[in-house]
C-alpha positions in Angstrom: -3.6 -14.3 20.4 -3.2 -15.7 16.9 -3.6 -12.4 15.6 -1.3 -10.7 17.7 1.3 -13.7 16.6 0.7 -12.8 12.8 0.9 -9.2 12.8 4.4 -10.0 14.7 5.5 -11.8 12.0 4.4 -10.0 9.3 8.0 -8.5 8.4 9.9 -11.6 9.0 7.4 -13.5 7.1 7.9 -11.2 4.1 11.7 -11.1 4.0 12.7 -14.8 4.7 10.4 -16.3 2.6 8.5 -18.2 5.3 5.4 -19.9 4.6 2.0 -19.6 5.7 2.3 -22.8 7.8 5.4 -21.7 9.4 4.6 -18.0 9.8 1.4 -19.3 11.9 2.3 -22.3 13.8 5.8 -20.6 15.4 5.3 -18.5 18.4 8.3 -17.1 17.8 11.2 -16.3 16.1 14.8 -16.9 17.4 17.4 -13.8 17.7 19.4 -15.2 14.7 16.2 -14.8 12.3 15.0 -11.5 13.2 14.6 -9.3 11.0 16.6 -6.3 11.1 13.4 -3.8 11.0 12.4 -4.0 14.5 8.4 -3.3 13.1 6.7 -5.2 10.9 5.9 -4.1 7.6 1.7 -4.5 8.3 0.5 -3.3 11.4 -3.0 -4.3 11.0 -5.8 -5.5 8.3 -9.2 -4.5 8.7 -12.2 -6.0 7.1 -15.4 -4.1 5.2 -16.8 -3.7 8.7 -13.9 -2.5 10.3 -12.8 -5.5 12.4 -9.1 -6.5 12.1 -8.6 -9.6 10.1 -7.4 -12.6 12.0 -7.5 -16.9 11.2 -7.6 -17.9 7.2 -8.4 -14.1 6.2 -5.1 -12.4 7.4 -3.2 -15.5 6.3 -4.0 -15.2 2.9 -3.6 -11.6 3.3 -0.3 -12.0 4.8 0.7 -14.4 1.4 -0.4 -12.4 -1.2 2.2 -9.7 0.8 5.0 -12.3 0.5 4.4 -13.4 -2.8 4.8 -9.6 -4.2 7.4 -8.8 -2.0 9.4 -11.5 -3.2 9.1 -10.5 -6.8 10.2 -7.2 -5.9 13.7 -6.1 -8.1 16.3 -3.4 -7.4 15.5 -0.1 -8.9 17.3 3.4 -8.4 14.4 6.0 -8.4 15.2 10.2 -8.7 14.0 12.1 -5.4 11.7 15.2 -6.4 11.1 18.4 -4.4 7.5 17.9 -3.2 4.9 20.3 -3.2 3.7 20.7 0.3 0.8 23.3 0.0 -2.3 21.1 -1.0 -5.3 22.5 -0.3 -6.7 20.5 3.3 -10.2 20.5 1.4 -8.7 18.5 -1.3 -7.0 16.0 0.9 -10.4 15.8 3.3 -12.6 15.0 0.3 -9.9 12.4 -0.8 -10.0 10.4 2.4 -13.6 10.7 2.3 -14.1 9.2 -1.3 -11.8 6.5 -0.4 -13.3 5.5 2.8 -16.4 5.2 1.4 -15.1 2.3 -1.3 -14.2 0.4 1.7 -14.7 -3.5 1.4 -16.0 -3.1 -2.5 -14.1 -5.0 -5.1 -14.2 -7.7 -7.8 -16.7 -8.9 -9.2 -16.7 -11.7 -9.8 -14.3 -11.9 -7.3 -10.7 -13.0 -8.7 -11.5 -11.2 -12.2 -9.9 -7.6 -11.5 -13.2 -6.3 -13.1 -14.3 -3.7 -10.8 -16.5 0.0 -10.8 -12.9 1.8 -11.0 -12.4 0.8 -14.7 -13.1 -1.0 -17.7 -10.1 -2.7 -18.0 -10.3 -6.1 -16.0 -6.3 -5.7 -15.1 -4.4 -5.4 -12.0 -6.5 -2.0 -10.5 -4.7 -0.8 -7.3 -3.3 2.4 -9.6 -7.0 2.7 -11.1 -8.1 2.7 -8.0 -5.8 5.6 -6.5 -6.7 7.8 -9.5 -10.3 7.3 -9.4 -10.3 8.6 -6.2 -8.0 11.4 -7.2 -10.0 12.4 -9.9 -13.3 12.1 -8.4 -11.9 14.4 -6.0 -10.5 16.8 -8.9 -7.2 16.1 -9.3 -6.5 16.3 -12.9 -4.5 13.0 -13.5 -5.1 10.3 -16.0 -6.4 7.1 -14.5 -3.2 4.5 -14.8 -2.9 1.1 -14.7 0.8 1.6 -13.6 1.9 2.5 -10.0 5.0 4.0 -11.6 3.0 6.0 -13.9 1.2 7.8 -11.2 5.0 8.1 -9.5 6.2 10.1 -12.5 3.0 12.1 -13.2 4.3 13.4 -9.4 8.0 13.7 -10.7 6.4 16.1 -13.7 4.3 18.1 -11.3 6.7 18.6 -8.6 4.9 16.5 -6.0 6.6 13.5 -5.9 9.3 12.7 -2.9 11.5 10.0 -2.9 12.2 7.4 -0.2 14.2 9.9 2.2 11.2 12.1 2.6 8.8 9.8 4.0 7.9 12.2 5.8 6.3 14.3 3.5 3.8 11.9 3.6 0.2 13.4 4.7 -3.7 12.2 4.3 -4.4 12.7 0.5 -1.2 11.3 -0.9 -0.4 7.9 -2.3 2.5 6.1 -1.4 4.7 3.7 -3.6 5.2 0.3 -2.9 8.9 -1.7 -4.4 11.9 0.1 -5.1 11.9 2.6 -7.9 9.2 3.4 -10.7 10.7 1.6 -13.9 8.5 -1.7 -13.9 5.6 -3.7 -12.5 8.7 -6.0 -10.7 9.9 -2.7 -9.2 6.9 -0.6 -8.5 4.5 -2.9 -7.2 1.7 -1.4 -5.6 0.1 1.7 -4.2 -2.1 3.0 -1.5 -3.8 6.2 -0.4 -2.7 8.0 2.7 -5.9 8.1 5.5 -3.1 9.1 8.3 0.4 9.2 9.3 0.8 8.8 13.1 5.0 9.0 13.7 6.6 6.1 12.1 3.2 4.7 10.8 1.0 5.2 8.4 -2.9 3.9 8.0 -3.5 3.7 3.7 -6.5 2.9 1.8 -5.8 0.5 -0.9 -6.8 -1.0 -4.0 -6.6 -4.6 -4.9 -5.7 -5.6 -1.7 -6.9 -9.3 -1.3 -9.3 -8.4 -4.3 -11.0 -5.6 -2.7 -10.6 -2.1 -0.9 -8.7 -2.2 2.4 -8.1 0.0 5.0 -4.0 -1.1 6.2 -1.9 0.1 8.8 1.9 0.0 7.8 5.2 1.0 9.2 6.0 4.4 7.3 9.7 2.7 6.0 11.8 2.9 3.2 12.1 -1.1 2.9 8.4 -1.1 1.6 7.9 2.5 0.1 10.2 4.0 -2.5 8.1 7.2 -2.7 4.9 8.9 -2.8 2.9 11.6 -4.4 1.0 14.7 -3.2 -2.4 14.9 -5.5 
């Protein structure tokens, strides 16, 4: 029950600024405060052994969503004709590289030292372009979400936020609203699957390690995304 309660109020917690207190203790949320998404941005959390988070876990998961959402500034980002003829291999082996970092991270924990760099810095992007070019993409590992948005733009693979729907298994999407900045570009995850108006992503940094998330596919939390 409470983790059907929290993944209700995953979207509302996120846009009104509620806190962790309030986001668990209410049962629910009047008409007036509903968000105007009717599905929340997280759909589900799952742990290294593939059990969904729930209690003190998927609290503090459900924070460190609010906290960079809230930091989040406008941004006006170019939409680029995407390249829709990857190679399935390509986007197979990606998924599979990716699924297999499941549940590693820092260590020690709260350093952003990991395996995927040696820089000790912020490492979801590192994290997306290890696996891209473990997988042979040719792409520099970044640091930057937006940097991995742009390499796109240059290639021809990028899509802004009105193609979503380009989005397949293999890509990464963009989290914020435009890649300029670290307040506007804010994270990044790779696709596993898209299933009609969600999307399931791998990603980096997520609580300090590698997470498997289930999101609603939406243009409030992604401003793009990125074939390899």
């Amino acid at each position: 029950m409470e983790s059907s309660v929290l993944l209700r109020l995953g979207r509302g917690f996120a846009i009104v600024g509620m806190s962790a207190a309030v986001a668990v203790s209410s049962v629910s949320v009047p008409a007036s405060a509903a968000p105007v998404d009717p599905a929340p941005a997280v759909l589900e959390v799952l742990d290294e052994h593939g059990a969904p988070l729930v209690g003190a876990e998927l609290r503090e998961f459900l924070e460190e969503e609010a906290a960079r959402t809230a930091g989040t500034e406008p941004d006006v980002s170019d939409d680029t004709s995407a390249d829709d003829l990857n190679a399935m291999a390509l986007k197979d082996n990606i998924v599979k590289i990716a699924n297999a970092e499941k549940g590693n991270g820092e260590k020690p924990n709260g350093s952003n030292c990991t395996k995927y760099s040696k820089m000790c810095v912020a490492w979801c992007a590192l994290f997306a372009t290890w696996v891209w070019r473990k997988a042979g993409v040719g792409i520099p590992q970044y640091p930057f979400t937006g940097d991995v948005y742009k390499w796109g733009q240059r290639k021809g693979k990028s899509y802004g936020k009105a193609n979503l729907k380009k989005a397949t298994k293999g890509d990464v999407l963009l989290f914020g609203t435009g890649p300029s900045s670290t307040k506007t570009s804010t994270h990044i995850g790779i696709v596993k699957s898209v299933s009609g108006s969600s999307v399931t992503l791998i990603e980096g940094n997520s609580k300090n390690k590698v997470r498997q998330v289930k999101r609603t596919l939406s243009s409030r939390t992604f401003y793009g995304g990125s074939h390899p």
